[in-house]
Every structure is written in structure tokens, then in C-alpha cells.
Backbone as a ProteinNet text record, in pm:
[ID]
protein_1_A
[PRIMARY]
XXXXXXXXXXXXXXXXXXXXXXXXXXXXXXXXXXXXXXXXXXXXXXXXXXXXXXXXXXXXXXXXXXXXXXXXXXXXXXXXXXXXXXXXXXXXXXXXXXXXXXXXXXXXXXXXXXXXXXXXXXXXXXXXXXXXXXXXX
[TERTIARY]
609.9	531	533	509.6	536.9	352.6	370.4	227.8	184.2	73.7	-24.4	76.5	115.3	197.3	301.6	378.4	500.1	450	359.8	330	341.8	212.7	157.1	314.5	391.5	480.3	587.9	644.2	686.9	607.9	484	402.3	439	402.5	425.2	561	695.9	821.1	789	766.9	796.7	707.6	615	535.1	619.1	666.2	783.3	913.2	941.8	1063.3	1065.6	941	845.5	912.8	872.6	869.4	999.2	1109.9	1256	1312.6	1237.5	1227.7	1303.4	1423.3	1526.4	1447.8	1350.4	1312	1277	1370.9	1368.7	1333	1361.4	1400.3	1248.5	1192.1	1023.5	972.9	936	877.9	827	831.3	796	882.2	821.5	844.4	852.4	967.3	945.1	974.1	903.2	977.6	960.7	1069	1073.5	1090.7	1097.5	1122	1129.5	1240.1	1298.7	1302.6	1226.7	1218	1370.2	1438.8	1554.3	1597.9	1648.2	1659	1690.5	1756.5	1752.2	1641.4	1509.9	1403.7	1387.3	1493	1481.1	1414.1	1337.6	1309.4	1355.7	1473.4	1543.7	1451.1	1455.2	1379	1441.3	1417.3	1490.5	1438.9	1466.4	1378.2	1501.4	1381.1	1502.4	1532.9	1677.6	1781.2	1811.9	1741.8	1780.8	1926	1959.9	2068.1	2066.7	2143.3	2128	2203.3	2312.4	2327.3	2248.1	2154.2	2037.9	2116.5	2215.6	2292	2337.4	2294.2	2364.4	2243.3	2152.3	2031.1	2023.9	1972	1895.7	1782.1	1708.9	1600.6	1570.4	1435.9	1455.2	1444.1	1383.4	1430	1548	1686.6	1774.3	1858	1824.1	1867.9	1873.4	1718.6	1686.7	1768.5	1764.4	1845.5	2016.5	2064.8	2211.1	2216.3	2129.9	2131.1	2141.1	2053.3	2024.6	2143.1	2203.5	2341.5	2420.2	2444.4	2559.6	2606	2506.3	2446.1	2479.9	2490.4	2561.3	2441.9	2336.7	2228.5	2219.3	2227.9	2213.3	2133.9	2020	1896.2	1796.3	1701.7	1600.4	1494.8	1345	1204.9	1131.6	1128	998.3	1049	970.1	1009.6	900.5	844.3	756.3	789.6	701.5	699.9	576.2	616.8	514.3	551.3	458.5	554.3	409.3	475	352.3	461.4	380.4	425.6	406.3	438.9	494.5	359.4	305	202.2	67.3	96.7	-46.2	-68.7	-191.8	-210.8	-89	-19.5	57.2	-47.9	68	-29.3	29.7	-32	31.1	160.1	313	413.6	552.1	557.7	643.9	788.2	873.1	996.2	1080.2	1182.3	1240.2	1315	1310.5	1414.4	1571.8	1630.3	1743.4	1724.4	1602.5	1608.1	1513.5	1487.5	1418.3	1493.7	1635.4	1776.9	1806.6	1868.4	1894.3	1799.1	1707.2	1600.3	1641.7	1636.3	1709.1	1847.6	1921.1	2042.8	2044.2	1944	1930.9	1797.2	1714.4	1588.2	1588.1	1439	1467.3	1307.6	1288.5	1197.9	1021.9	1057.6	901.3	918.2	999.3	1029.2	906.3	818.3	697.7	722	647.8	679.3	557.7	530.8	465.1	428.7	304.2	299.5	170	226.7	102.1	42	-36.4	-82.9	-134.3	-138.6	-192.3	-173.8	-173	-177.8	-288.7	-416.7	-524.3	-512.5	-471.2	-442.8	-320.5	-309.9	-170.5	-157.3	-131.3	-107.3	7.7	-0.8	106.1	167.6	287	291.5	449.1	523.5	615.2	711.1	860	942.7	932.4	912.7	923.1	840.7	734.3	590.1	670.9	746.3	800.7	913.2	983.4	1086.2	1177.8	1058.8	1092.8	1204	1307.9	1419.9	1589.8	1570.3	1678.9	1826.8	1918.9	2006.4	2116.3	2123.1	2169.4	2397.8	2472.4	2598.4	2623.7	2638.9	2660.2	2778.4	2718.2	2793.8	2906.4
-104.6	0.2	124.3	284.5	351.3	417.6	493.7	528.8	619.9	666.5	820.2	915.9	932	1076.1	1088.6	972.5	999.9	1030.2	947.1	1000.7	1144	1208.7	1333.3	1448.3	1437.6	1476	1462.5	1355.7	1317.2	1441.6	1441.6	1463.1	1634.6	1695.3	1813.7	1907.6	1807.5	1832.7	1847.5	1746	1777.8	1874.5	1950.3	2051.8	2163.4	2177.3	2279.9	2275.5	2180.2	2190.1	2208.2	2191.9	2216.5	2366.8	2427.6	2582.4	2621.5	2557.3	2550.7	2574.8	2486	2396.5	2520.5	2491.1	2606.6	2510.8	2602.3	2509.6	2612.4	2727.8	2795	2755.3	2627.5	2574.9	2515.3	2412	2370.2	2419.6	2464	2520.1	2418.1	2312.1	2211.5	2169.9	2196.7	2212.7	2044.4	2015	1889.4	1909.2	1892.3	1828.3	1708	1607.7	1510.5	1530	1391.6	1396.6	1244	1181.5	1016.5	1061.4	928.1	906	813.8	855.3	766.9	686.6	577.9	467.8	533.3	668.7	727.2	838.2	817.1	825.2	1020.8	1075.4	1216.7	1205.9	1303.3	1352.6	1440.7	1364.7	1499.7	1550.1	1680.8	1690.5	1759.8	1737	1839.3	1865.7	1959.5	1976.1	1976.7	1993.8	1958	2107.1	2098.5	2210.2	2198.9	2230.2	2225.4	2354.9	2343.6	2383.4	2366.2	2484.2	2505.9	2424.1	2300.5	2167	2069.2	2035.2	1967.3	1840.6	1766.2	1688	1700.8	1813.3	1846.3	1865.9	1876.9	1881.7	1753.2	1786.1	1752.7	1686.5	1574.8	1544.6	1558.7	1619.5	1609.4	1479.3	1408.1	1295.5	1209.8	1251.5	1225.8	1318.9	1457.9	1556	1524.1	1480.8	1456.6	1319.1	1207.9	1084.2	1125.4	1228.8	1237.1	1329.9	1397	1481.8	1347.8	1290.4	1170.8	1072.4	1088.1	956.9	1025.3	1184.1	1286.7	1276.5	1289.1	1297.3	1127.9	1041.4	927	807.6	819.7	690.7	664.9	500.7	440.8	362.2	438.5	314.9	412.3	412.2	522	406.9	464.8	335.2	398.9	513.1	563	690.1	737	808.1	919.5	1017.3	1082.3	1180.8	1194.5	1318.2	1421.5	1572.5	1652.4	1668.1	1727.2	1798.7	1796	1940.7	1973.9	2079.3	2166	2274.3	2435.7	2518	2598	2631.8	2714.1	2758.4	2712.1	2620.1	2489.9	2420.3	2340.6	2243.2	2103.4	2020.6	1902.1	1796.2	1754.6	1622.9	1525.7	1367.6	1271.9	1252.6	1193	1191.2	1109.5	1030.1	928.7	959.3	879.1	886	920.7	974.1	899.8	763.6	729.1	639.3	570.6	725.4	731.4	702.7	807.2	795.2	661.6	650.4	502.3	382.4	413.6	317.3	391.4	478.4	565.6	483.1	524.4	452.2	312.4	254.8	80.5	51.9	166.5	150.5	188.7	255.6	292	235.5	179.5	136.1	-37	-80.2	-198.1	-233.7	-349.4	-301.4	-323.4	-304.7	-303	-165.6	-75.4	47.4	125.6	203.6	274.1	376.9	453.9	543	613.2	725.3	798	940	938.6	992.1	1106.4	1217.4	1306.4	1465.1	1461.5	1588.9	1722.1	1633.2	1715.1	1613.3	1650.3	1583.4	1494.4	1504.7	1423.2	1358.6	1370.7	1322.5	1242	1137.3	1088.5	923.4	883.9	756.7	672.2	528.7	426.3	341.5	332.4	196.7	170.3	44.7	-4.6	20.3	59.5	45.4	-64.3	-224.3	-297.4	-230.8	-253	-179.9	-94.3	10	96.5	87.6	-38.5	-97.8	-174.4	-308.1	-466	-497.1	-476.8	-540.2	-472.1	-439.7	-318.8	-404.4	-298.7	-336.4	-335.5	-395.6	-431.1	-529	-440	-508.2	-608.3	-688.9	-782.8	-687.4	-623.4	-546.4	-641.4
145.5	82	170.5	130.9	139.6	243.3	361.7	347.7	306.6	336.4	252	328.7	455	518.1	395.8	385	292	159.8	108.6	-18.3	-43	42	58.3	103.4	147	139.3	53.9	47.7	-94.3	-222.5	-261.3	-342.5	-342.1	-206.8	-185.7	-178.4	-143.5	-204.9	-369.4	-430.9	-587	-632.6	-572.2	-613.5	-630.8	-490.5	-479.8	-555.1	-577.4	-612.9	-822.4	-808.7	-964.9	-1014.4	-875.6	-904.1	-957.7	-922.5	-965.7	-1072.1	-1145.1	-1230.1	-1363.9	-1383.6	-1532.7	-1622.6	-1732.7	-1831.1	-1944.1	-2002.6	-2104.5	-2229.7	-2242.9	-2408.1	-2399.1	-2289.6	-2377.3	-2254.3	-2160.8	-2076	-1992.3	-1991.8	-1937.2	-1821.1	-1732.8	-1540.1	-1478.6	-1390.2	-1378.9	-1207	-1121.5	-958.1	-929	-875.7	-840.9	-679.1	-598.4	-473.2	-435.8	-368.8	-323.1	-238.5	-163.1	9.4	6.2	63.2	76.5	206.2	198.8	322.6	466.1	477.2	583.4	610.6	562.6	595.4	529.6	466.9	456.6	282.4	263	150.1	74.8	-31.6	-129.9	-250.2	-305.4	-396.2	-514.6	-670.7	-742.1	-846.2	-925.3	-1059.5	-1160.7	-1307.2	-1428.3	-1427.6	-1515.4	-1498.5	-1666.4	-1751.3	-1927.9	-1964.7	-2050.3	-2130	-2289.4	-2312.5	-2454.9	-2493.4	-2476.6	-2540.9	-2443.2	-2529	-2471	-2430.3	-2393.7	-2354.1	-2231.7	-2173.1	-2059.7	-1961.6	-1988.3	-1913.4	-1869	-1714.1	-1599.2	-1538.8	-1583.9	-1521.2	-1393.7	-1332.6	-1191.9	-1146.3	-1169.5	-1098.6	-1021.5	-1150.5	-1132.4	-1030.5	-1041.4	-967.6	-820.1	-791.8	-648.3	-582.9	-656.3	-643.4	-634.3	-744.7	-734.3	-556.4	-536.3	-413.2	-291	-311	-170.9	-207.3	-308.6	-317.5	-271.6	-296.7	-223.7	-103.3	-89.1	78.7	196.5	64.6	145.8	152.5	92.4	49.6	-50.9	-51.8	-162.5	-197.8	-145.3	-177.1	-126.3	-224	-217	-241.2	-140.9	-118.3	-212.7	-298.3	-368.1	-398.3	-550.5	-626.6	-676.2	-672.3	-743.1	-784.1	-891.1	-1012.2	-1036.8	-1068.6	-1078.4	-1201.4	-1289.3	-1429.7	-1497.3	-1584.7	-1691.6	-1766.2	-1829.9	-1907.7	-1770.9	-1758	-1673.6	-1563.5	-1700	-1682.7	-1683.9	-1661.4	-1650.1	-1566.5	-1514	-1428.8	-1446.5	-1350.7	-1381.5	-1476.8	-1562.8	-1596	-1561	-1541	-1504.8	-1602.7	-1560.2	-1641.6	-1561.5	-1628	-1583.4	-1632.9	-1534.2	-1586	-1695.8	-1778	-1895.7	-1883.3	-1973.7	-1980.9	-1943.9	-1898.8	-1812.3	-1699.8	-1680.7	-1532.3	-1455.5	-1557.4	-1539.7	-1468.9	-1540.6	-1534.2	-1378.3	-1377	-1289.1	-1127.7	-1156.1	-1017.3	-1007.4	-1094.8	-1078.1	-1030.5	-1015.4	-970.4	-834.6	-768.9	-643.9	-595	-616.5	-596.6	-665.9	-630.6	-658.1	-754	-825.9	-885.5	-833.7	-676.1	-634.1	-591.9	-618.9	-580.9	-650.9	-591	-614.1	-701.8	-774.7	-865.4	-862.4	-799.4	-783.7	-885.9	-983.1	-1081.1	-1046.6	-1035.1	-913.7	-1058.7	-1047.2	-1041.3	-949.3	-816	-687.1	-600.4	-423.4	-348	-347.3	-381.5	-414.8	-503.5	-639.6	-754.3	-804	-761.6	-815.6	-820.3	-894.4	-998.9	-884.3	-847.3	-833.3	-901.8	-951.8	-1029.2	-1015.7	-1024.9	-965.5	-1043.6	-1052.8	-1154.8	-1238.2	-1150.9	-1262	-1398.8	-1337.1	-1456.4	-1549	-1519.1	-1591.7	-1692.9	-1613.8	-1693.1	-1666.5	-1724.5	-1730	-1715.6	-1776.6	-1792.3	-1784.2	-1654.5	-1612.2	-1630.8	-1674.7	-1692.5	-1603.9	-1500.6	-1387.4	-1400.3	-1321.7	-1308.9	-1196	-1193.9	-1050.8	-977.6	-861.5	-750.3	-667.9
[MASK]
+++++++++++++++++++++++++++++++++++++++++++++++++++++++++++++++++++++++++++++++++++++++++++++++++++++++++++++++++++++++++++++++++++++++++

């Protein structure tokens, strides 16, 4: 398990990286941030496009950054996100990236669901999604 320093940092990367956040089409701001096995914190926000197929979750952003970078196994995952101009509301994964975290994480892997450094939700990938679809490596 992950402690409160990392959280709180963890937490405070995806604030920032919120601010990033290309989100023309619904205005809805996302920063993520993975503590990854070599102990650094990547962070990224969603990046939308006018073929909505090509857009970006941050979540995934921050994970493709820390796999770049040469780790493949990230301990914990959190999310900021709301609409631009508003307070965050609590907001979990999609569904991709749901998959996405299971391919680099494992499913006691933490998932950190924040509205503020004070404010923020724990719950495990499994919780998020039971039945990952996993290749024998």
C-alpha cells in the first residue's frame, strides 16, 4: 500500500496536470498521475479530438509516459476531473483505461479518486474491474 506523502502528491500532480487538460468538445478536464515501480510520479491529462476516437484519457496518458520511460509496473493510480470550470467531482476510470491499469498494475493496485488533497476516495482495481482480461506473458 501506498502512504499519505505519495497519495498527497500523487493527488497534487493530477491537479496540475488537470490544468492541461485539451478538452474543447465537453469541457470536462481530466489529470491523472501513476506512482510507478521506480518510485517517480508521471502525470497526464486527456487530450480530445474532433474524431472522438483519437482522444486521450489522462490516465492512460500518464501510464503510456511511465511505460516510455522504461516501467512496467505502476503501484497506484489517481484521478482529478470535473467539467473546466468547476470544483472536481469524484470520477473513476473508463473502461479502457480500466484495462489499460491491469496491464501495468495488478488488481490490489489502488485507485485513487480525488477531488482535493483532503478529499479523495480509495478503492482497488479489482473493485473497479472484476474480471480483467489478462494474456499469459
Amino acid at each position: 500500500m501506498i502512504d499519505d506523502i505519495i497519495i498527497n502528491r500523487m493527488i497534487e500532480a493530477a491537479i496540475l496536470a488537470r490544468e492541461n487538460a485539451y478538452a474543447p468538445y465537453s469541457s470536462f478536464a481530466v489529470g491523472a498521475a501513476v506512482y510507478a515501480e521506480n518510485g517517480i510520479i508521471y502525470s497526464g491529462c486527456n487530450i480530445e479530438n474532433s474524431s472522438y476516437g483519437a482522444t486521450n484519457c489522462a490516465e492512460r496518458t500518464a501510464i503510456y509516459k511511465a511505460v516510455s520511460e522504461g516501467n512496467r509496473k505502476i503501484h497506484a493510480v489517481a484521478v482529478v476531473a470535473g467539467m473546466k470550470s468547476e470544483k472536481p467531482v469524484y470520477t473513476s476510470p473508463c473502461g479502457i483505461c480500466r484495462q489499460v491499469i491491469s496491464e501495468f498494475g495488478d488488481e490490489d493496485t489502488p485507485v485513487i479518486m480525488a477531488v482535493s488533497k483532503e478529499e479523495y476516495r480509495i478503492i482497488t482495481l479489482k473493485e473497479l474491474l472484476p474480471d480483467t482480461f489478462k494474456l499469459d506473458k
